[in-house]
N, C-alpha and C positions, 0 to 999 in steps of 0.2 A: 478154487483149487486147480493146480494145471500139474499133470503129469502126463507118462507117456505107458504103450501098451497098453491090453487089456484088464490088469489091475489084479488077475486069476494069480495065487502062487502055483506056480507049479514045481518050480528046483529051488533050492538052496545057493547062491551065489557065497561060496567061501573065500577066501584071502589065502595065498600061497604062503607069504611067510609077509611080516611087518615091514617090507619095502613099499609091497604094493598097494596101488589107489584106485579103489571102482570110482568114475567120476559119471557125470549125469549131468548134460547138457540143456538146461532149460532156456529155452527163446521164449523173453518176454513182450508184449505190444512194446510201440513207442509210449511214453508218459504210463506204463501201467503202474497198478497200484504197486505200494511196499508192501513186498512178502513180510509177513509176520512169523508164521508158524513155517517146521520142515517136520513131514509126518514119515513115518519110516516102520517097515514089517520085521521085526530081529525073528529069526529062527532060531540061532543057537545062543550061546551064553559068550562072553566075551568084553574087553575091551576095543571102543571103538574113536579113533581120534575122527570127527567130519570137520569137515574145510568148506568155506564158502569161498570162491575166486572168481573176481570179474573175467570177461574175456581178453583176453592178450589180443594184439593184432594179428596176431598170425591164424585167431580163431581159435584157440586153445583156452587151458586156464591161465590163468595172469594173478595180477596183483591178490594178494590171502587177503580178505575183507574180515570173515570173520571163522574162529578156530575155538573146537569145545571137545573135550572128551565124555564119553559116555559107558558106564561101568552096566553091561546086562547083564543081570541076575538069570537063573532059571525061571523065576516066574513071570519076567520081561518077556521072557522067548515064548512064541507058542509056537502049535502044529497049523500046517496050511490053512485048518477050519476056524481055527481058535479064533481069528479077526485082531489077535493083541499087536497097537500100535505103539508105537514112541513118539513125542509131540516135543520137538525142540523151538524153543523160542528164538529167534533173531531180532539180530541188531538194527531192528528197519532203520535207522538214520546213516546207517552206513552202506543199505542196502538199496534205496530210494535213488530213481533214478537209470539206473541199470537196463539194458536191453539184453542183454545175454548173462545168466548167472553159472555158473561147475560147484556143483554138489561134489565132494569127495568123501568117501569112506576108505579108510585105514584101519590096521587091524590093527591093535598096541596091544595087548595080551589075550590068552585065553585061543577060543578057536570060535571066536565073533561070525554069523552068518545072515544074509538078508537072503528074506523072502524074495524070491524073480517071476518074472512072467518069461515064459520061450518068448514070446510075438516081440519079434524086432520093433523099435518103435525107432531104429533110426540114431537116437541121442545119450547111448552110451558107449562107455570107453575103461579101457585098465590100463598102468602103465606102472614101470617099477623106478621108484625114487634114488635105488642103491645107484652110485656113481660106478661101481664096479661093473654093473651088466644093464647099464641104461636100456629100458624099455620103453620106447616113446610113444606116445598115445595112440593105441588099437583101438579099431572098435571090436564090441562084442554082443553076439542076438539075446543073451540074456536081460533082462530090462528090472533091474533091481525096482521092487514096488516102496514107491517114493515122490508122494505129494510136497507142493507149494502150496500153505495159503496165505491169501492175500488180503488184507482190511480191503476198509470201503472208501478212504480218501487214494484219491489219485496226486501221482507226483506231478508237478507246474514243470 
């Protein structure tokens, strides 16, 4: 598993309105394994579009590798104590390979929230997609609780 922060919820990390994208920088070794699984803490109820994107050269997100929507029920969401996750499967053959991956959550209906840790871990960012009031990628100390995991064969 590779994730950032202390792993604690403490806030609720909300979405302003369906432009914006909390994204999640994970650095992988050279040749690591293919992520299989993306685990993720929903607080609130909601529609959630996540985006998997290489890194662009400029160190941002880049090419959309892989894109799923995800419909939270109430009984998806828990309270900080609760421990209730979400277990998304990926597309390791299109993921294999990779040194740098962008996790993005979007809001698509509802009032969708993730679980956060405060403790800066460094490898998050928001940014708003409308072309009308482009947002370009900020960081921010909230650290949405959000694992990687990886099998056990390593990519050549």
């Amino acid at each position: 598993m590779l994730s950032y922060g202390d792993g604690r919820p403490e806030s609720v990390l909300a979405f302003p309105d369906i432009s914006y994208e909390a994204l999640i920088r994970f650095d992988l070794e050279p040749n690591a394994k293919a992520p299989l699984r993306l685990w993720y803490r929903p607080a609130t109820s909601g529609s959630l579009q996540i985006s998997v994107y290489e890194s662009s050269g400029l160190d941002g997100p880049g090419v959309l590798l892989s894109e799923s929507r995800r419909d939270i029920g109430d009984s998806d969401a828990g309270d900080a104590k609760s421990g209730r996750w979400i277990v998304e499967e990926l597309p390791t053959g299109k993921l294999g390979g990779q040194t740098t991956l962008w996790v993005g959550f979007k809001k698509v209906s509802g009032n969708p929230g993730l679980w956060s840790s405060d403790k800066d871990g460094g490898h998050y960012y928001m940014r708003s997609l409308d072309p009308a009031r482009r947002v370009p990628l900020l960081p921010v100390r909230r650290a949405p609780i959000v694992q990687l995991e990886f099998d056990g064969v390593t990519v050549p």
